[in-house]
C-alpha positions in Angstrom: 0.0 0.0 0.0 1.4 3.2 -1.0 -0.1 6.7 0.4 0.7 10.0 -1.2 1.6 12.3 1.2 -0.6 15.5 0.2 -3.8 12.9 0.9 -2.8 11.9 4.6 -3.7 13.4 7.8 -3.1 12.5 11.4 -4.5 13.2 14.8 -1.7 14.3 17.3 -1.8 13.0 21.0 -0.6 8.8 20.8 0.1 9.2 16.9 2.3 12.5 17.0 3.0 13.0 20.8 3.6 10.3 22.9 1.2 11.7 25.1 0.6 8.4 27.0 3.9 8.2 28.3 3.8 12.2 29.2 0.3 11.3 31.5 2.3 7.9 33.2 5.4 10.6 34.3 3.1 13.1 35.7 1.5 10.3 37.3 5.0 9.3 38.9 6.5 12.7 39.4 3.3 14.3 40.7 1.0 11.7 42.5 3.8 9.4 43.5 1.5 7.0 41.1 3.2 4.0 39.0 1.8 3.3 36.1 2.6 0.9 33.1 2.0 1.2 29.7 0.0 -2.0 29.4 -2.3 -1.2 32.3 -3.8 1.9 29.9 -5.9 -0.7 28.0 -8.9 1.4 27.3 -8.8 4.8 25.3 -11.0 5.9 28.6 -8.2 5.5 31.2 -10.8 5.7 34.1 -12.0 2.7 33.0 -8.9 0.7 33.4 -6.9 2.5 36.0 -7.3 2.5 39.9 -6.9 6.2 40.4 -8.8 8.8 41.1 -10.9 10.6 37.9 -10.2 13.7 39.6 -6.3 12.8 39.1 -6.9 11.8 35.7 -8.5 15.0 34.9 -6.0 17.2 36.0 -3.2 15.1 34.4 -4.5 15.4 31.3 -5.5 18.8 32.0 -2.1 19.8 32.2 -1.2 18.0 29.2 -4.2 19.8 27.0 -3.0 23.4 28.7 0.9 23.6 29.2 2.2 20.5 26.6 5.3 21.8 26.6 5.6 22.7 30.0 4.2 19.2 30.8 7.1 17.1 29.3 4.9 16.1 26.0 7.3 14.3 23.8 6.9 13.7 20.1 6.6 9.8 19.6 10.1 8.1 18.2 10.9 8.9 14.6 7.8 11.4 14.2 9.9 14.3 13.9 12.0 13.1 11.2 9.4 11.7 9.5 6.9 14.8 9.4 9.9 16.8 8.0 10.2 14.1 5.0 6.8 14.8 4.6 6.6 18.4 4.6 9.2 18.3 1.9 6.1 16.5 -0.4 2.8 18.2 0.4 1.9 20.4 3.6 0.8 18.4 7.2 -2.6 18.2 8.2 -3.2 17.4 11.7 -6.4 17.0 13.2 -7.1 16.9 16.8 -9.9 16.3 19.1 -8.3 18.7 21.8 -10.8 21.7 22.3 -8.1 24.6 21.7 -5.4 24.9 19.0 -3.2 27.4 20.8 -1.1 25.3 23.6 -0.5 22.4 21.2 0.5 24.6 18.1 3.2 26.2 20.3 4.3 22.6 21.2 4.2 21.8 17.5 6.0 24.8 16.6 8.7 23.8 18.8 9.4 20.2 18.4 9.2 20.8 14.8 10.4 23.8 14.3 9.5 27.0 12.3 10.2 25.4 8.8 8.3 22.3 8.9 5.2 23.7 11.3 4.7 26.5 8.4 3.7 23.8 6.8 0.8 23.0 8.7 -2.8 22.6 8.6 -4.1 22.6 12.8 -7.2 21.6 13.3 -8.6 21.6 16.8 -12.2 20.2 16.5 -12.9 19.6 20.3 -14.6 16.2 20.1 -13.4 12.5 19.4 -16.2 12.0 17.1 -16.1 15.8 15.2 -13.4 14.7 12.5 -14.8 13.4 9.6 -16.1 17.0 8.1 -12.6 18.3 9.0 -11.1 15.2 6.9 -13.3 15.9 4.4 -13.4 19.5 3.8 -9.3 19.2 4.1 -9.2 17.0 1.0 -7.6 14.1 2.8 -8.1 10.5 2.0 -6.3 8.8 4.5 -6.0 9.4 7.8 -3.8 7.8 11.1 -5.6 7.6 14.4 -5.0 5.7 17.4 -8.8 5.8 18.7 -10.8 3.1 17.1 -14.1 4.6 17.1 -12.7 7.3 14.8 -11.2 4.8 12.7 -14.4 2.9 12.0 -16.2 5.6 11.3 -13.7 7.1 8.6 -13.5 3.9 7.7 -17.8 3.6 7.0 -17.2 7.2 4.9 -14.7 5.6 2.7 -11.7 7.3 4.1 -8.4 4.7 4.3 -8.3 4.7 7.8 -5.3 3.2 9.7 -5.2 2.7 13.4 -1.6 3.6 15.0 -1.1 1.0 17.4 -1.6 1.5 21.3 -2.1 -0.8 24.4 -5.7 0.5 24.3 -6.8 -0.6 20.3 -5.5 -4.1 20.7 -7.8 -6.9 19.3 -10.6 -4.2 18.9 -10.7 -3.4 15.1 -9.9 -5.4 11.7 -8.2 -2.1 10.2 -4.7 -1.6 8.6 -2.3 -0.5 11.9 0.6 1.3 11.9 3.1 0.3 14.8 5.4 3.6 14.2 6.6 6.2 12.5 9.2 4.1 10.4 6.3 2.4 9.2 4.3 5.2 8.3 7.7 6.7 6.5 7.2 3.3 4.5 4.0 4.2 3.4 4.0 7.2 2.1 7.8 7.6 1.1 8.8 4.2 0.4 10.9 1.6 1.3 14.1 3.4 0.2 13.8 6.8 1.9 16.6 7.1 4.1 
């Protein structure tokens, strides 16, 4: 499968930013609170955590607010990759995060000011709220790591590919991506350095 790179779009927090590994050092640093990766097996991590919601909520609070500030890291290889790709075709990033601001200054500096003039931010506030965004940007594939968004592009015959978490194991039958490399594969090639 080969995607061209002007057609692709990709939500940010668990496909750009490792955002799950951000919320398990807060946890730690903050709450005194250890948490492993394969404990977060739902996409609602009050569902499948023993802590309190109201520590949930400010943890990812903090992330959604202050990103930078936080510790928010971009996920291995995604940096290198998006600049590859901004080379091709501008970035499109849609996010369900309810304000654009905080995580466009955290984009602006992990990427930098070449590569992030390159991008298309969309902040659409809900999970279930990008499917217009996809469609009015032109896209016709998109990388998420939330199922339910996946399926759904998926029934509007979008190429959907799930980026693989802990939570979206053995809960779909849609193409997955396990990193970056892989998407680098995809739309790139094989030979890309």
């Amino acid at each position: 499968m080969y995607i061209a790179p002007q057609t692709i779009g990709f939500d940010i927090d668990c496909v750009i930013a490792d955002t799950m590994s951000a919320f398990i050092d807060l946890a730690q640093k903050e709450y005194e609170l250890t948490i492993r990766p394969e404990e977060i097996t739902s996409f609602k991590v009050e569902e499948c955590l023993d802590v309190s919601p109201q520590i949930i909520h400010a943890i990812f609070t903090r992330l959604l607010e202050e990103p930078l500030e936080s510790g928010l890291e971009p996920m291995d290889h995604a940096v290198s990759v998006l600049t590859k790709l901004s080379l091709q075709a501008p970035l499109t990033f849609i996010t369900a995060r309810p304000t654009k601001e905080p995580i466009a200054h955290w984009l602006q500096n992990v990427l930098g000011e070449s590569v992030f003039d390159k991008v298309n931010l969309i902040a659409t506030g809900e999970h279930d709220g990008k499917l217009a965004h996809i469609e009015n940007a032109g896209l016709h594939s998109f990388i998420d790591d939330r199922v339910p968004t996946c399926i759904q592009l998926a029934q509007n015959g979008f190429q959907s590919i799930v980026f693989s978490q802990p939570w979206n194991q053995g809960r779909h039958s849609l193409p997955t991506v396990e990193s970056w490399l892989c998407i680098k594969d995809l739309c790139l090639g094989k030979d890309t350095p």
